[in-house]
SERO-4910 file (N, C-alpha, C, O; in steps of 0.05 Angstrom, whole numbers):
BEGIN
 pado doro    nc1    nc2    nc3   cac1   cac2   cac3    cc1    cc2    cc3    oc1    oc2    oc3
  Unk    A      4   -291    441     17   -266    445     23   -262    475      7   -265    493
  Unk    A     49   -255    476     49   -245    515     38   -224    517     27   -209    500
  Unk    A     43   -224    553     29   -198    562     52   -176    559     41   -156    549
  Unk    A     71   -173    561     93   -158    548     85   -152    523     73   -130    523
  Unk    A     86   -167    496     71   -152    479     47   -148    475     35   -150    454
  Unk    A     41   -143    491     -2   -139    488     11   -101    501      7    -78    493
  Unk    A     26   -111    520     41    -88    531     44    -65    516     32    -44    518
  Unk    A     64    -71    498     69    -51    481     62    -50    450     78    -39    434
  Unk    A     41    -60    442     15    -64    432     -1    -38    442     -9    -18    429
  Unk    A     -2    -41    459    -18    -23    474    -12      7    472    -24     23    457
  Unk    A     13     15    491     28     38    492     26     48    470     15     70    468
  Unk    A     39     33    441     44     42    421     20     57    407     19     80    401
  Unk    A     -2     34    402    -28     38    395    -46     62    407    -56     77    391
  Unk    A    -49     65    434    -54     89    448    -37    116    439    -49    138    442
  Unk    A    -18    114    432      8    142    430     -8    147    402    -16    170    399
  Unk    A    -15    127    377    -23    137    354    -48    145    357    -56    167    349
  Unk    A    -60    128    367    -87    142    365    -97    163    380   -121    170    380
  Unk    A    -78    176    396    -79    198    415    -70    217    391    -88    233    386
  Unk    A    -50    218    378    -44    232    357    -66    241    341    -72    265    338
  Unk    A    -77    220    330   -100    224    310   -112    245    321   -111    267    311
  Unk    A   -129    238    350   -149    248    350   -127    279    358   -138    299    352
  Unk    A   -109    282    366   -100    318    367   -109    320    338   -127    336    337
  Unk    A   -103    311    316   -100    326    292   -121    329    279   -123    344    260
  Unk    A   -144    312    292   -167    306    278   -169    295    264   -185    301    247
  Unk    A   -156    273    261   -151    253    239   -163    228    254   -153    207    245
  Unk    A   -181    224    276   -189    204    293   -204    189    278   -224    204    276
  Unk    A   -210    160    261   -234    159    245   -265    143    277   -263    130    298
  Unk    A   -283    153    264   -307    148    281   -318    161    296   -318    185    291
  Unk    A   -331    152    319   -342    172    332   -330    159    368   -338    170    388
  Unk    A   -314    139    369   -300    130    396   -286    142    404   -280    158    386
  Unk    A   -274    146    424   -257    169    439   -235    143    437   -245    121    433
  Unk    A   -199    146    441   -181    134    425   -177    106    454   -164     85    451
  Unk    A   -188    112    475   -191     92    498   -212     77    490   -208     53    486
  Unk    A   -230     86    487   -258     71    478   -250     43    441   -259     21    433
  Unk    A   -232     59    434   -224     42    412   -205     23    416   -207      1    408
  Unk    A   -179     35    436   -163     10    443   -176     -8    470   -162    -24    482
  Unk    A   -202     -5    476   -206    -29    483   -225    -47    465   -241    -61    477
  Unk    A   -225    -47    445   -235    -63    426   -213    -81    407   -218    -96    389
  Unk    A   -185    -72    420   -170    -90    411   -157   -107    435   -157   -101    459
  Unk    A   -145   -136    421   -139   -153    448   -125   -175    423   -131   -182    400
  Unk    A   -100   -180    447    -78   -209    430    -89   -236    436   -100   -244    456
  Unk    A    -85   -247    420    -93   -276    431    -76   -301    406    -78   -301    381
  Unk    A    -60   -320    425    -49   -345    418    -58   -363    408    -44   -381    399
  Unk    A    -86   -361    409   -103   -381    406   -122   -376    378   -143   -364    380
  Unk    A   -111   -387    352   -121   -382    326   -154   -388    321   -168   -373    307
  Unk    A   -164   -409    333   -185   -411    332   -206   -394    346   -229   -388    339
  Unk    A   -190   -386    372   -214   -361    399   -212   -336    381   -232   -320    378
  Unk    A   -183   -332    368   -183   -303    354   -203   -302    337   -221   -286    341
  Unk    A   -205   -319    316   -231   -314    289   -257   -318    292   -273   -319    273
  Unk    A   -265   -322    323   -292   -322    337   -315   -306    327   -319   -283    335
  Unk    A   -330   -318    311   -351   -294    311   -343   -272    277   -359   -257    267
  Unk    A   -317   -277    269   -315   -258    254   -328   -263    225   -338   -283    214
  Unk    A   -322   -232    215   -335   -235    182   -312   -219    167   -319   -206    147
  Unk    A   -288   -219    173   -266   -211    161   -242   -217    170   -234   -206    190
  Unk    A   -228   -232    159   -198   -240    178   -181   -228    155   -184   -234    131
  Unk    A   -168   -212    163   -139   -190    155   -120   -202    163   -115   -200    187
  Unk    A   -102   -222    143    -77   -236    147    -53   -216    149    -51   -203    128
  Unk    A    -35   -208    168    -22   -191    163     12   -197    169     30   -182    175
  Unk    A     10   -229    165     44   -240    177     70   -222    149     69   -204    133
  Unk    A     92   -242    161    119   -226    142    109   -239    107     96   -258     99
  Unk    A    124   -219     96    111   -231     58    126   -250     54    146   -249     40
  Unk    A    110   -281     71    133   -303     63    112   -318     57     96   -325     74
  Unk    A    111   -328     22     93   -349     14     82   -375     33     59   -381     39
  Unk    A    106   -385     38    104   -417     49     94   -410     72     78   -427     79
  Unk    A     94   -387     91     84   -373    116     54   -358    117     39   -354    136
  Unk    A     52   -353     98     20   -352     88      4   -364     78    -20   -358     75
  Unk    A     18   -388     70     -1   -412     63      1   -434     80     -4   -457     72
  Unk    A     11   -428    112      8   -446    127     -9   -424    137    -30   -426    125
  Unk    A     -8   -403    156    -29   -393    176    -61   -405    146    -80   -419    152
  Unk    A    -54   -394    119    -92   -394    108    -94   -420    113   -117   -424    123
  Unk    A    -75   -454    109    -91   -471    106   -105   -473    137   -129   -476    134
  Unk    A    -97   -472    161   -107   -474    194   -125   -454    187   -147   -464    183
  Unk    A   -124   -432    184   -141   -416    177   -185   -432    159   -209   -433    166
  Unk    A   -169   -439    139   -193   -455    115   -206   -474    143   -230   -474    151
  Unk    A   -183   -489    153   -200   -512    172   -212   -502    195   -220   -520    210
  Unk    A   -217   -478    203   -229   -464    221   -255   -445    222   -271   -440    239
  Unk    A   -249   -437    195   -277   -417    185   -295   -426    174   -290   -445    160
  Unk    A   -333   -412    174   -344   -419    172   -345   -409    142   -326   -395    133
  Unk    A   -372   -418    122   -377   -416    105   -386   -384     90   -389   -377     67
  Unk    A   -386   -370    119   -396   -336    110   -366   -319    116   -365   -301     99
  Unk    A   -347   -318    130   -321   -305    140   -302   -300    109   -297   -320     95
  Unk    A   -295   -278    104   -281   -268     83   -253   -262     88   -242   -243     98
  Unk    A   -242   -285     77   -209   -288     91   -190   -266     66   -191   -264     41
  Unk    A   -181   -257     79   -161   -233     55   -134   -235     68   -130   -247     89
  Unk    A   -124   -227     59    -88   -219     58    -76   -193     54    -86   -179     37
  Unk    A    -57   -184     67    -47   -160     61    -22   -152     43     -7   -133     40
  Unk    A    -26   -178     31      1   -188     12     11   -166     -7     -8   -162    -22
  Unk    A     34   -147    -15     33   -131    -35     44   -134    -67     47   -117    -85
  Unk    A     49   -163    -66     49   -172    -91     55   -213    -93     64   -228   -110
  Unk    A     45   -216    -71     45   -246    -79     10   -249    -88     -8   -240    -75
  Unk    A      7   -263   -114     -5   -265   -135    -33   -285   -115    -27   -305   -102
  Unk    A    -56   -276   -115    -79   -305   -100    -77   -322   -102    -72   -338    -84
  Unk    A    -79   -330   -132    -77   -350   -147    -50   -378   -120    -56   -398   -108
  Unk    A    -26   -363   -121      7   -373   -109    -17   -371    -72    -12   -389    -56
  Unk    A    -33   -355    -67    -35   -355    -38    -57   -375    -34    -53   -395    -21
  Unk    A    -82   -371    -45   -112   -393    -38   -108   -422    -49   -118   -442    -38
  Unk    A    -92   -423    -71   -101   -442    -98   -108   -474    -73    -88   -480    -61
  Unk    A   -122   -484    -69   -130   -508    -54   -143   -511    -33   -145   -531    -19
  Unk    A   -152   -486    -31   -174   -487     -1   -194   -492     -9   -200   -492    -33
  Unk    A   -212   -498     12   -232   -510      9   -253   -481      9   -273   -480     -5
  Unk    A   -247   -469     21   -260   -433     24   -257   -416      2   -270   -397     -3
  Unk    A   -230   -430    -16   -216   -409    -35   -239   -385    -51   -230   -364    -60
  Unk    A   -261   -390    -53   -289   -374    -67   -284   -343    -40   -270   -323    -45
  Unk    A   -295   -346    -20   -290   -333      2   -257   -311      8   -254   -296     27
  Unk    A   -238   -316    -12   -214   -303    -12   -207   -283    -31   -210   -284    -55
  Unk    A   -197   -264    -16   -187   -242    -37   -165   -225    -20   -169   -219      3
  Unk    A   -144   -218    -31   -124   -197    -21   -135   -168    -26   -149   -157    -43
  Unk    A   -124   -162     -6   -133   -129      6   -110   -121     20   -104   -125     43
  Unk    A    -94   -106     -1    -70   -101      1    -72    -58     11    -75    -38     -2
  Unk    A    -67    -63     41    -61    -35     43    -36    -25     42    -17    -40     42
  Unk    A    -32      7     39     -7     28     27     -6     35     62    -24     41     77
  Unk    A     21     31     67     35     53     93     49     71     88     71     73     76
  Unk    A     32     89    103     25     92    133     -7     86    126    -18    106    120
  Unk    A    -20     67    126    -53     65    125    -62     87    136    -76     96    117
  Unk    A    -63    105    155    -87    117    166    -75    148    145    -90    167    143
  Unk    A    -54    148    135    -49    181    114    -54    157     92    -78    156     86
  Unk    A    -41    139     81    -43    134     54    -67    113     49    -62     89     47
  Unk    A    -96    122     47   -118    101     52   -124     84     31   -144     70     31
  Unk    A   -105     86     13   -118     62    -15   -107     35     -4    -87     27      8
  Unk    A   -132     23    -17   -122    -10    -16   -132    -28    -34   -156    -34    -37
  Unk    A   -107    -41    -49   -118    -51    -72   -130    -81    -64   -118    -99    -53
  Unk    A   -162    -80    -75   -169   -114    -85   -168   -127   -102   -182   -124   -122
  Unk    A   -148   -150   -100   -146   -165   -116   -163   -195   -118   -152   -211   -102
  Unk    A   -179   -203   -128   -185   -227   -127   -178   -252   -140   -170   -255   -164
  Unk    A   -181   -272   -122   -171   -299   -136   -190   -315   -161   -214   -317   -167
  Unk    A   -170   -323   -169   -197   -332   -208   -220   -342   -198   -240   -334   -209
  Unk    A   -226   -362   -174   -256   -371   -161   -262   -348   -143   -286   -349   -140
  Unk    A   -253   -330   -131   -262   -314   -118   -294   -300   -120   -293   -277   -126
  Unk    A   -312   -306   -117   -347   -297   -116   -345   -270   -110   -332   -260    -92
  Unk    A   -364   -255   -135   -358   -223   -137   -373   -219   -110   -372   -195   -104
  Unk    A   -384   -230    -96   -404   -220    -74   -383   -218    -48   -389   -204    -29
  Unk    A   -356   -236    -49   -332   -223    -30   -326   -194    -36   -328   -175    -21
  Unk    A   -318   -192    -72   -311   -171    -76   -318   -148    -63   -303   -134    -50
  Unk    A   -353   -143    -69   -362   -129    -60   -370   -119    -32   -376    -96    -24
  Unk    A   -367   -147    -17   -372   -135      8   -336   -123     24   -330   -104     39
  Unk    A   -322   -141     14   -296   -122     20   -287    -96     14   -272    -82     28
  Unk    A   -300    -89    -16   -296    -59    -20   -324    -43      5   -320    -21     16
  Unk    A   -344    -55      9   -356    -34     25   -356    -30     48   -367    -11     58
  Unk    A   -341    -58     65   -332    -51     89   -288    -32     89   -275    -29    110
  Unk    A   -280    -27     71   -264    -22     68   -265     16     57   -246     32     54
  Unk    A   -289     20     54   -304     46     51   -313     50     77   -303     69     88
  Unk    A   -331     36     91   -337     35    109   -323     53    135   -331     73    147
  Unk    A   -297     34    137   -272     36    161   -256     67    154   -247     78    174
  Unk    A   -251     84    121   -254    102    115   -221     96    101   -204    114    101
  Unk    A   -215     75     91   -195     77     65   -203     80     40   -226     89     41
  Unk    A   -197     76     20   -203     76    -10   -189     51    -26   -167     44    -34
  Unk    A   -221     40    -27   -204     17    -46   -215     16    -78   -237     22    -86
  Unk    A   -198      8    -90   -197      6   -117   -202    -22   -127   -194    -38   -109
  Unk    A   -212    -35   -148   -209    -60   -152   -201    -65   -174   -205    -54   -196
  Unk    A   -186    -88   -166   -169    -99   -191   -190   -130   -215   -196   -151   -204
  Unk    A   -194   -126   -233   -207   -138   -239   -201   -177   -244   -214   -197   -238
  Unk    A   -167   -169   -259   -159   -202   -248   -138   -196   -235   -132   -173   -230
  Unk    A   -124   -216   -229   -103   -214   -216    -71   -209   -237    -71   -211   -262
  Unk    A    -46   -202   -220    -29   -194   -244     -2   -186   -221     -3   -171   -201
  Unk    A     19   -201   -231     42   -191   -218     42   -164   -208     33   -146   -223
  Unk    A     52   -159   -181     60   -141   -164     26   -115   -170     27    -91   -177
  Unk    A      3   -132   -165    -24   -116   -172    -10    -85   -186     12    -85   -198
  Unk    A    -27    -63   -182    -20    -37   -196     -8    -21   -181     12    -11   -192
  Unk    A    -14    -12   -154      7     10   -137     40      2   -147     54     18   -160
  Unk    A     45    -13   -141     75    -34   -143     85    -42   -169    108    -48   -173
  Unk    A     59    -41   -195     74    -32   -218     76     -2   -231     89      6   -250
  Unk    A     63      5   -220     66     32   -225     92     49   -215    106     65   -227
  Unk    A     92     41   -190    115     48   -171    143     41   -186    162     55   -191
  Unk    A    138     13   -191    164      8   -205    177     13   -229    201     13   -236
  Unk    A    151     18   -241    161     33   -270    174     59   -265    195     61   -278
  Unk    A    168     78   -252    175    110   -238    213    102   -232    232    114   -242
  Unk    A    214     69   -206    237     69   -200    253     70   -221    271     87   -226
  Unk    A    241     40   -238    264     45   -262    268     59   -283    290     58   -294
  Unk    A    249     73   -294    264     99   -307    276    114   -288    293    127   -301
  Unk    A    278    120   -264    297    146   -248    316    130   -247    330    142   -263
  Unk    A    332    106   -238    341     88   -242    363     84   -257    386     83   -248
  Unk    A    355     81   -282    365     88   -305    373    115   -312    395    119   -322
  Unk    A    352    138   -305    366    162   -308    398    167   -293    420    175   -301
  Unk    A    390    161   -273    414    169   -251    441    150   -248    461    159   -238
  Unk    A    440    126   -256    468    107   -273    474    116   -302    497    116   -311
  Unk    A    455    124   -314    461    132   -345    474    161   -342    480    170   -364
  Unk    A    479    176   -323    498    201   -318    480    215   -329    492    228   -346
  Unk    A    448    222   -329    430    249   -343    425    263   -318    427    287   -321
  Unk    A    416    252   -284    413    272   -269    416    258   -241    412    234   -241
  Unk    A    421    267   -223    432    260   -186    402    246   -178    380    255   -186
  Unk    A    405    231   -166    393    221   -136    368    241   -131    344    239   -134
  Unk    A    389    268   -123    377    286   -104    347    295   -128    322    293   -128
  Unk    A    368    306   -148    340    323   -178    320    297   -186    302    305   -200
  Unk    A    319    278   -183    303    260   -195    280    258   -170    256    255   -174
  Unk    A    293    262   -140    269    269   -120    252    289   -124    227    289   -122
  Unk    A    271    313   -133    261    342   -133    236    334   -167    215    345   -174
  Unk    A    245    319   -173    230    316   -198    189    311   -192    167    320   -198
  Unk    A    204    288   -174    179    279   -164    166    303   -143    143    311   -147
  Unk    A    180    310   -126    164    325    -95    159    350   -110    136    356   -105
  Unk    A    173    372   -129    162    391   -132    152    393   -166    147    413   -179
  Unk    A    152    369   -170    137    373   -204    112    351   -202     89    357   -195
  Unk    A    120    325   -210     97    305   -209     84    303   -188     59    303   -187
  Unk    A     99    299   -166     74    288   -136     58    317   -129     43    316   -109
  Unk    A     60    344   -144     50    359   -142     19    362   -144      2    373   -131
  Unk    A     20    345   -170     -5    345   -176    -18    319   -174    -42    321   -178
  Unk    A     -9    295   -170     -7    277   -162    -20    270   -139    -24    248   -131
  Unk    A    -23    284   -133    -27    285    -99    -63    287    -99    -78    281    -80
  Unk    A    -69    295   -122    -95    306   -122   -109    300   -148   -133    306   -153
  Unk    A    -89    286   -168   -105    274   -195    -81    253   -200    -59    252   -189
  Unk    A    -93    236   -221    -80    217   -233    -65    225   -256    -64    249   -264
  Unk    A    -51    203   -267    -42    209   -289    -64    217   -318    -61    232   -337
  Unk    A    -82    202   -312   -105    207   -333   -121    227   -329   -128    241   -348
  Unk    A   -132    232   -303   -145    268   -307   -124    293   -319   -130    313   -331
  Unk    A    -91    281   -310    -71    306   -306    -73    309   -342    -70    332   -351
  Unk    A    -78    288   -362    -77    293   -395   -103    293   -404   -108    284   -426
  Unk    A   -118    299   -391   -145    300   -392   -143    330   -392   -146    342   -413
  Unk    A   -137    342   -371   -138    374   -356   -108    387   -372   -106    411   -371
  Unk    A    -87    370   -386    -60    384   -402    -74    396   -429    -66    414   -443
  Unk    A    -94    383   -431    -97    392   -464   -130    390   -460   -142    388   -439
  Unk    A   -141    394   -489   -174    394   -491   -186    377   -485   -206    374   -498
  Unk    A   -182    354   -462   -196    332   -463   -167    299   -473   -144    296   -481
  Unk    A   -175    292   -471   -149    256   -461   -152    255   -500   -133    247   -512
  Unk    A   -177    262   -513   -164    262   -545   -143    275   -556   -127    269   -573
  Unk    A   -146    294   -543   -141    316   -555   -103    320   -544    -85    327   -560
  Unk    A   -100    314   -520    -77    309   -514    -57    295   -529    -33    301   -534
  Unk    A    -78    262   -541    -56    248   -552    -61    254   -581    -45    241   -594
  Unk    A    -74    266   -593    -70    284   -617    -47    295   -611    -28    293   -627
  Unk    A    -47    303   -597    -20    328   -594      7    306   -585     28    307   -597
  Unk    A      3    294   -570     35    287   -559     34    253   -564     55    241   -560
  Unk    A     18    242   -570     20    209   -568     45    195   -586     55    173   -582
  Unk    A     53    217   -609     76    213   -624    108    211   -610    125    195   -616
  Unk    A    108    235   -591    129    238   -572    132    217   -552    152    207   -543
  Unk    A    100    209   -548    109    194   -522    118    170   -527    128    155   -510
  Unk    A    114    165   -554    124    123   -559    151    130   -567    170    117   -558
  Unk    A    153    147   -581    186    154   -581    198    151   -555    213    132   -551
  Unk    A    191    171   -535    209    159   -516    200    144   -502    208    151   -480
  Unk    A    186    125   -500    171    111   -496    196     80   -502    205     64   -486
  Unk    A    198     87   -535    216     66   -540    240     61   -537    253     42   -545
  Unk    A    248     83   -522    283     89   -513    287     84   -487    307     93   -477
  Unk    A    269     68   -470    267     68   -440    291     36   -437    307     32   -418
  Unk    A    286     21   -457    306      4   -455    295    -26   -437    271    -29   -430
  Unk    A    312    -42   -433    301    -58   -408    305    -52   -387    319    -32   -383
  Unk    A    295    -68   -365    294    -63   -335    323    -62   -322    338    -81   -324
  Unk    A    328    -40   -309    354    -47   -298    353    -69   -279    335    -80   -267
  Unk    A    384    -73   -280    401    -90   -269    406    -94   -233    411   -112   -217
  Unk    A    399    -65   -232    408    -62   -192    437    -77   -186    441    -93   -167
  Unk    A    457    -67   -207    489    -79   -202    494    -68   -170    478    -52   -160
  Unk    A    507    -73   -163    519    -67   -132    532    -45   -135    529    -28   -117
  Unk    A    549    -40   -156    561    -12   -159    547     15   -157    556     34   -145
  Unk    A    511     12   -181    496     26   -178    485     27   -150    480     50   -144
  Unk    A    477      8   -128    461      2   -119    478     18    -91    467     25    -71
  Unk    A    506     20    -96    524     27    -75    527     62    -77    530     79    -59
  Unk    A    524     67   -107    521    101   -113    508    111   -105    514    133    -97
  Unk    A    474    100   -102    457    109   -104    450    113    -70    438    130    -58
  Unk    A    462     90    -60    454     88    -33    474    114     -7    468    124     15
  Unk    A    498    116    -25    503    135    -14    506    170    -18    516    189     -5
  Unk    A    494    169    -43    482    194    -45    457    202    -34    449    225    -34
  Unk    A    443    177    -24    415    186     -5    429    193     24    428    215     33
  Unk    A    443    172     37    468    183     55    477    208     68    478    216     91
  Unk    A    482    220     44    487    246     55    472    259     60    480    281     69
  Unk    A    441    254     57    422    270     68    403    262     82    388    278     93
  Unk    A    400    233     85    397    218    108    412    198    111    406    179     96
  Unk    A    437    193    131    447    168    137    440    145    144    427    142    165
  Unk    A    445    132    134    421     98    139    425     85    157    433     62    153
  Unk    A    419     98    188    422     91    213    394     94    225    376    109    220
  Unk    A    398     72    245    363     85    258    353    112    266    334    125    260
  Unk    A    363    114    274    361    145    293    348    165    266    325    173    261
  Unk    A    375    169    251    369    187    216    341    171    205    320    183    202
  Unk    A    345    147    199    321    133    189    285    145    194    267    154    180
  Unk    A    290    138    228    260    136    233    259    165    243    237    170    253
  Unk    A    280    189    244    274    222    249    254    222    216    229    225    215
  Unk    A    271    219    192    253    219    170    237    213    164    226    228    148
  Unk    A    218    179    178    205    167    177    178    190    194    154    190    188
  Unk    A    188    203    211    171    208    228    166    235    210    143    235    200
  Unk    A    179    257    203    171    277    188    151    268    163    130    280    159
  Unk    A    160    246    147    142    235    131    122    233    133    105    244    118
  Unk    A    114    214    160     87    214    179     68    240    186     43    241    184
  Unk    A     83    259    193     77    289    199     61    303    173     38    312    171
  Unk    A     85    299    149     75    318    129     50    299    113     34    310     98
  Unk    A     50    270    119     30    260    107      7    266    122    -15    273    113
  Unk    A     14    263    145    -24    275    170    -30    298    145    -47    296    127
  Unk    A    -10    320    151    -26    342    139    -37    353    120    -51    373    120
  Unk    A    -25    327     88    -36    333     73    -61    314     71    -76    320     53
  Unk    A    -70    290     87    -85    279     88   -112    298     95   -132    304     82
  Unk    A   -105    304    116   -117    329    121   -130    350    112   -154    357    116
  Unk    A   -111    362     95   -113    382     74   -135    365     48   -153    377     36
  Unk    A   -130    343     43   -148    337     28   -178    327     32   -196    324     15
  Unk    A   -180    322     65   -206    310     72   -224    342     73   -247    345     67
  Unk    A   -204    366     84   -231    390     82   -232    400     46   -247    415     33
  Unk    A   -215    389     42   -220    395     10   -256    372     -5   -263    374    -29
***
């Protein structure tokens, strides 16, 4: 790494964690100087993993590029170091399969903005030793995210299928001419992520009716009905893909400037409900 970017490594890193601690969102007990000097760049793959008991792979989500840094990686680490990935849907199995460490591996896939959105899913590889498992979920509690574990592994783990199921029914709604861009947001920000925000889908029919029996007593009939009208996965034709993109357009234009003003209110309103839910 240069000193230019160690540079602005730095700046950047300092500006957020100066933030935190205004908002109170600082995690620990270090003052945000005291923390950025505990970080430092280094070119040198073998001086970097010195000493460690967790290496957080965090390059671009390019298979053949993650299975070159893990194999230098395998030939460097000792027999106790817990090599993970921040992969958000390339499968373990496609990332470890031939290391010599592969027992020692598991993905630990965090949600951005990490420090508002703290889940992070573990996925482990089929040899993966539950005793990684475990010590990754409790240093991952530890550091003050929330991780969940995935028991095997499975295309695009659960945030990312879940997510995608949401896209493509709205998706579908909004090419099939039933409702805009804009109402399928409003759908989500002032109906579902309402409550969402603070229960799952299974407490929310748990807490709809007398208890999660009692719910699908009542509605489990409705729901396979439409359930069965959802159809297959759309297509993402260019025509849709061109509608859709410029009906977000007009209310944010897909320029940097518009981009990351949004990006940054995003950031804002996520501090505060992060917030809002840690004194809760």
């Amino acid at each position: 790494m240069t000193d230019s970017r160690d540079a602005s490594i730095s700046i950047v890193g300092r500006h957020q964690l100066n933030e935190l601690e205004k908002n109170g969102m600082l995690r620990g007990t270090s003052k945000p100087e005291e923390q950025m000097a505990l970080i430092s760049g280094c070119s040198d793959l073998a001086k970097a993993i010195e000493g460690s008991i967790h290496i957080q792979e965090c390059v671009p989500e390019n298979l053949e590029l993650k299975r070159k840094i893990f194999q230098e990686l395998d030939g460097l680490m000792n027999d106790d170091v817990i090599l993970s990935s921040s992969t958000s849907c390339l499968l373990p199995s496609k990332l470890f399969s031939g290391l010599k460490h592969v027992k020692q591996c598991i993905v630990s896939h965090p949600v951005n903005p990490t420090y508002y959105v703290p889940l992070v899913e573990l996925v482990p590889h089929p040899e993966t030793q539950p005793s990684v498992v475990e010590k990754t979920y409790a240093l991952m509690k530890r550091v003050g995210q929330v991780p969940v574990k995935l028991i095997r592994e499975i295309d695009g783990f659960a945030l990312n299928r879940i997510q995608y199921a949401i896209i493509g029914e709205a998706w579908r709604l909004v090419t099939e001419g039933i409702i805009s861009p804009e109402d399928v947001d409003l759908v989500m920000t002032a109906g579902l992520g309402m409550r969402y925000a603070f229960m799952g889908p299974f407490e929310t029919i748990h807490l709809n009716a007398e208890g999660t029996k009692n719910y699908c007593e009542r509605y489990a009939v409705g729901m396979k009905r439409v359930l069965s009208s959802f159809g297959p996965p759309p297509e993402f034709r260019d025509d849709e893909i061109q509608n859709i993109h410029q009906a977000l357009s007009r209310r944010i234009p897909a320029d940097p400037e518009h981009l990351n003003a949004r990006r940054h209110d995003r950031d804002v309103y996520l501090a505060a409900l992060a917030k809002l839910k840690k004194k809760m």
